[in-house]
N, C-alpha and C positions, 0 to 999 in steps of 0.2 A: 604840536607834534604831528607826523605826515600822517600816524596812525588814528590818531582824532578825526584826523580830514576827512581820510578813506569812511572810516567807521561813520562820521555822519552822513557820507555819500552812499553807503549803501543801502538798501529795503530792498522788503519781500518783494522780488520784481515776478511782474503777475504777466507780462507779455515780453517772450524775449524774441527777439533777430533772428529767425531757425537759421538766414544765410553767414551768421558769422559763428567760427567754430572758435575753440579754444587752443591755443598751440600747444605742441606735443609739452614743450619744455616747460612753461605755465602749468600743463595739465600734471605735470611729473613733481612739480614742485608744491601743488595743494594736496595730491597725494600723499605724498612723504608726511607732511603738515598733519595729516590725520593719522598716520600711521603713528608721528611719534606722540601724539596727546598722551598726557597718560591716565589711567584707569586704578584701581584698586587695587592694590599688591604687583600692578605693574598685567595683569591676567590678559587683555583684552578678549573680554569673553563675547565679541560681536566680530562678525563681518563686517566690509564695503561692496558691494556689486556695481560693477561701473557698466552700464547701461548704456550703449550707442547704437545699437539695431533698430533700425526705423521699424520693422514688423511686431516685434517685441514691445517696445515704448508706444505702437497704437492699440496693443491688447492693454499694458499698463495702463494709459490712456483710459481707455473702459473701464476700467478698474479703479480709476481715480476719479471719476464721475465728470468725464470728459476736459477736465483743466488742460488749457491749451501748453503748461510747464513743463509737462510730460515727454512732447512730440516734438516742441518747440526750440528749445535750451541745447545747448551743446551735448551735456550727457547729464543723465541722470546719477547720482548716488543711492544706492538702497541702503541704508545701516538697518542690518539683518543680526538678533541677540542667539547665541546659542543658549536654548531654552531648557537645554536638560546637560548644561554642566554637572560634570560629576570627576570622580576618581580620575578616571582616563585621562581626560580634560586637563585636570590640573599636571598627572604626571607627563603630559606631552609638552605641559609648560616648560613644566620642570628641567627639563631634556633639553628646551631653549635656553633658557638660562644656563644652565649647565656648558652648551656648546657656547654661547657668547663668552661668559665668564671665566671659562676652564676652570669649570670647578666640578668635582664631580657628586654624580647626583645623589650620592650616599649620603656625602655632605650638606646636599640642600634637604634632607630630609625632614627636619624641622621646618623649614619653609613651608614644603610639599602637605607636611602634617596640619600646619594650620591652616592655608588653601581649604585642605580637604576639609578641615573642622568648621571651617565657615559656609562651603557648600553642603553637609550634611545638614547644619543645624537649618538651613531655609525650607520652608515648604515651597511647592511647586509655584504659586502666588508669588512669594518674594522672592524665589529666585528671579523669574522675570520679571519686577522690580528692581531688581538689584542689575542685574547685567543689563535692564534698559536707561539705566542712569549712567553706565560707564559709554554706553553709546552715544548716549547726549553731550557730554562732554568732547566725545570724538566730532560730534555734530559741529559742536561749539567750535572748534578748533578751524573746521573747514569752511564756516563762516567767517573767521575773521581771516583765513589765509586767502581767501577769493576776493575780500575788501583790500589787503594789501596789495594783491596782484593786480588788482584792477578791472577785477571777474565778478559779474551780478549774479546774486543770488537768492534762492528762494526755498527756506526747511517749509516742508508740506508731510501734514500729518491728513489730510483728506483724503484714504483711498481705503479700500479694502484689503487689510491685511490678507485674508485669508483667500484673498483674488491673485493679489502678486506672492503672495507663498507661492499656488496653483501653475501661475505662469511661467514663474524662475525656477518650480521643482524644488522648493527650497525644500522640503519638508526630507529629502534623502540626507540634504547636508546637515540636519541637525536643526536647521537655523528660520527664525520668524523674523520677518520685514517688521522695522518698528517705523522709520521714518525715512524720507528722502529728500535728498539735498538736490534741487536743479539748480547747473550752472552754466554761464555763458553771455551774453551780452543784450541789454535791455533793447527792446523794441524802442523808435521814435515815439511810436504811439503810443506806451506805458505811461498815462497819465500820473499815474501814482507817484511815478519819480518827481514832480514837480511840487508835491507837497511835501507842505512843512513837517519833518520828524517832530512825534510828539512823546515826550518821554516827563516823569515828574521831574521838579527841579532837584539841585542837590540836596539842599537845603528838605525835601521833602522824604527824600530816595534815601538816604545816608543817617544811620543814627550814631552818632558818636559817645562813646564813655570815658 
């Protein structure tokens, strides 16, 4: 399957090509890709921050403890989790669904009820737990939609949250940077690409019942 192929062609590429960018219509199309993953009740309780300001991504930079992925890569992803989900939160959800579905939101009220029942019962801890695991899966999605387009890529948890909160202002929008996706096209000299993937076998990876 072509998706095999891609998937073993891809890794964490650690040096990309700064001179080759990502086309709009490519770039429109891993978007979407992430936008539809889906999440827990459908919530998506995280951002995407799409990062292409070369001033910006050399503060980021700094903040990542100089990785060249940062400055280098076509653009960066920040998947940023809203931290203090609450009430509002879910009833602004709600209001989406509502307009997608044409249903109204009296009616999703039992929806909206158990939203809410599952963000009161979390303390502060698992809340951001919880909404950084529906972001990983968004993560996941834009990993393999950048393997099928043809786009190298590289999830980098190396930076200082609390540096690129600082930078991007996150902290008005509610939202903390958990992880970032660089993508765009492997450098010649990204020796990495020429090794062997090493993953367990099936046989080790897989347990069947």
């Amino acid at each position: 399957m072509s998706i095999i192929t891609e998937l073993n062609n891809r890794y964490a590429t650690k040096l990309f090509d700064s001179s080759k960018k990502i086309s709009e219509a490519d770039m429109d199309i891993l978007l979407e890709a992430i936008r539809l993953s889906p999440s827990s009740y459908g919530f998506q309780p995280y951002k995407v921050l799409i990062v292409e300001d070369p001033k910006i991504r050399a503060e980021l930079r700094t903040a990542a403890y100089g990785q060249s992925q940062i400055t280098d890569a076509s653009a960066i992803l920040v998947f940023s989790v809203k931290y203090e989900a609450d009430e509002k939160t879910a009833d602004e959800f709600i209001s989406v669904v509502s307009q997608a579905r044409n249903v109204s939101v009296e009616n999703l009220a039992p929806y909206g009820d158990m939203i809410k029942g599952t963000l009161s019962s979390l303390s502060a801890e698992q809340l951001e737990t919880w909404v950084s695991k529906q972001a990983y899966i968004a993560l996941g999605f834009g990993l393999v939609a950048s393997a099928v387009l043809g786009i190298d890529s590289c999830p980098m948890e190396g930076f200082s949250s609390d540096e690129f909160d600082r930078i991007l202002d996150l902290k008005k929008l509610g939202l903390k940077s958990k992880i970032v996706l660089a993508v765009g096209y492997r450098s010649a000299e990204d020796n990495y690409q020429h090794l062997p993937k090493v993953r367990y076998s099936k046989e080790d990876f897989f347990i069947k019942y």
